[in-house]
C-alpha positions as CSV (number, residue, x, y, z in Angstrom):
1,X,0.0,0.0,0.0
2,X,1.6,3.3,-0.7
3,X,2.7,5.3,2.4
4,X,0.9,8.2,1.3
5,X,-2.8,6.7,1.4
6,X,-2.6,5.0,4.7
7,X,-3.0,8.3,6.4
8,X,-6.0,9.2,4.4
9,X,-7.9,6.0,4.8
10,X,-6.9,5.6,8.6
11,X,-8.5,8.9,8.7
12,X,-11.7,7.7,6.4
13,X,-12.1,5.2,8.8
14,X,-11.6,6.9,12.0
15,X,-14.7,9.9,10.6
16,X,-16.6,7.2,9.6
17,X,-16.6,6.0,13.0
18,X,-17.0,9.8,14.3
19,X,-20.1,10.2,12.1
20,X,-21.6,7.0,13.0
21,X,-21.1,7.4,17.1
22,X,-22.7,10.9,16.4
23,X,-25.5,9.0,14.2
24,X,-26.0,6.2,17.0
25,X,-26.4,8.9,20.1
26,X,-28.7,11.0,18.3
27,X,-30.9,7.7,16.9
28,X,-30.8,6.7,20.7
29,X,-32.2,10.0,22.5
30,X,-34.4,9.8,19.3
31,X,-36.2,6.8,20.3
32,X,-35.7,6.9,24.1
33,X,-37.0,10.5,25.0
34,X,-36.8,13.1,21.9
35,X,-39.5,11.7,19.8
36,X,-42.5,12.6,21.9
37,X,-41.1,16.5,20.9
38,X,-42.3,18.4,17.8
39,X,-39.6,19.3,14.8
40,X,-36.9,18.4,17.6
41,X,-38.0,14.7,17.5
42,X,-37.8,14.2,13.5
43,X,-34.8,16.3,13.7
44,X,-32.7,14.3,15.7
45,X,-33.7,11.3,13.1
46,X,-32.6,12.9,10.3
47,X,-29.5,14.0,11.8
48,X,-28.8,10.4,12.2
49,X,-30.0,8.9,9.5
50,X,-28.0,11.4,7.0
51,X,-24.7,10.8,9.5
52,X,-25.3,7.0,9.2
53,X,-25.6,7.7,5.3
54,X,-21.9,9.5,5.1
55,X,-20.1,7.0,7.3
56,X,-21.5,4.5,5.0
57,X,-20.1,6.3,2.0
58,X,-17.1,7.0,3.2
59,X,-16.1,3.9,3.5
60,X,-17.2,2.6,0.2
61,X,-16.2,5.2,-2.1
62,X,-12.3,4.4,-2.6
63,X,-11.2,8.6,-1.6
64,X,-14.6,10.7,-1.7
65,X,-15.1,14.1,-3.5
66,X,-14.7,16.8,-1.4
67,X,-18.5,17.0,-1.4
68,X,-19.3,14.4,0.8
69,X,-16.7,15.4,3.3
70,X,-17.9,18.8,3.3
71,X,-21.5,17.1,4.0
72,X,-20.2,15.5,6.7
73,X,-18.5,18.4,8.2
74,X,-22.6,20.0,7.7
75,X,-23.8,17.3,9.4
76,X,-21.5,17.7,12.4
77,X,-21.7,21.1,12.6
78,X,-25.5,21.5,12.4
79,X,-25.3,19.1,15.4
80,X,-22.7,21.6,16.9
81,X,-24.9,24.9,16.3
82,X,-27.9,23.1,17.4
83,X,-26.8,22.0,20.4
84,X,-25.4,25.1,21.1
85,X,-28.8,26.8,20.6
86,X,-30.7,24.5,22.7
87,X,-29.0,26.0,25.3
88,X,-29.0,28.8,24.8
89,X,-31.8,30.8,22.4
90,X,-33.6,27.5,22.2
91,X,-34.8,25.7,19.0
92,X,-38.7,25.6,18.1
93,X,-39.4,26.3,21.4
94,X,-36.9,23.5,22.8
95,X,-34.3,24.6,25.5
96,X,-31.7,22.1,27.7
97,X,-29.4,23.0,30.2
98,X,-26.0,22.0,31.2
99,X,-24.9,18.9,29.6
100,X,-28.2,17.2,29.6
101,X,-28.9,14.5,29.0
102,X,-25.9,12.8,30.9
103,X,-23.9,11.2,29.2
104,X,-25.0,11.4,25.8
105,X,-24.9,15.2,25.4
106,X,-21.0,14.6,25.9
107,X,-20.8,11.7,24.1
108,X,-22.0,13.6,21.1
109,X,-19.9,16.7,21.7
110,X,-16.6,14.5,21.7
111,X,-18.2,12.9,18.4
112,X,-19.3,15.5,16.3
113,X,-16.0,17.9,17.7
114,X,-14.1,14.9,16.6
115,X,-15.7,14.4,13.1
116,X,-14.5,18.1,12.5
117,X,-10.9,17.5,13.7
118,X,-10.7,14.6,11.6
119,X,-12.0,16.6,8.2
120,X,-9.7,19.3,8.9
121,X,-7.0,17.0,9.3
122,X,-7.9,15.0,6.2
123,X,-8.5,18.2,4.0
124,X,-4.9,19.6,4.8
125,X,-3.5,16.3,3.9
126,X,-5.3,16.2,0.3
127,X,-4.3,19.9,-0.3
128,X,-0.5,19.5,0.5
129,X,-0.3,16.5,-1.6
130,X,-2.3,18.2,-4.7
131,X,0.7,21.3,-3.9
132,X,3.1,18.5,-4.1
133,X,2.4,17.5,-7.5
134,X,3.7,19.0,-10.4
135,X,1.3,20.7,-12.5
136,X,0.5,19.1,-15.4
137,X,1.1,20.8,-18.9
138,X,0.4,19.7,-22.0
139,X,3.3,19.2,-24.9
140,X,4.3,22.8,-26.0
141,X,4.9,22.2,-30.2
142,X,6.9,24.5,-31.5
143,X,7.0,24.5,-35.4
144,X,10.6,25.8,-36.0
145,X,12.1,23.8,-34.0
146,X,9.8,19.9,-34.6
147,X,10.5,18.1,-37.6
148,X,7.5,15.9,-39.4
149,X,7.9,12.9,-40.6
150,X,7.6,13.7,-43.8
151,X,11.0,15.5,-43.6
């Protein structure tokens, strides 16, 4: 395996797993307390459902267009920002304090913090090896200088 994709697909894996943990927690508090709520309740299943989606195809797609890692980064930070706003504005009505519910509000932080780190990480890698290629030109033809074969 070449040196230079083991970082990227250790790093495919590892926000797979991110996405999915994020996906899991929020599918959880779905059906154990948040789907009794209006908007938040179908909320929190699309949330998972669409992280359950990326992790999927981020693992299947061999290295995946920076579109679906920058769905992926949406996904996490929608989670972020609405967490955020439950506790603070609230959201449709919807407030939480503190880092309630215990421990999954924490669980999901560390998750959905993490799935960032890793895209971050993952996009710096991509760009410094596309600045570490040469560019690619196509053959200049000079007519003075190129002989036919008809000469």
């Amino acid at each position: 395996m070449n040196t230079r994709r083991l970082p990227t697909l250790a790093l495919r894996w590892a926000t797979a797993a991110t996405l999915a943990a994020g996906g899991y927690i929020h599918a959880q508090l779905y059906v154990d307390e948040y789907r009794f709520i209006p908007i938040i309740g179908p909320l929190f299943l699309l949330q998972a459902s669409a992280s359950f989606a990326l992790a999927t195809l981020l693992l299947m797609m061999g290295t995946p267009p920076l579109l679906f890692r920058a769905a992926a980064a949406g996904v996490a930070l929608g989670a972020l920002g609405g967490f955020t706003a439950s506790r603070t504005v609230g959201v449709f009505g919807f407030t939480e304090r503190g880092l309630q519910p215990a421990p999954q509000a924490a669980l999901s932080l560390v998750a959905e913090t993490g799935t960032l780190l890793l895209l971050a990480t993952w996009q710096m890698i991509v760009a410094r090896h596309r600045a570490a290629r040469p560019p690619v030109r196509p053959p200049i033809w000079n007519r003075a200088t190129t002989r036919t074969p008809s000469e």
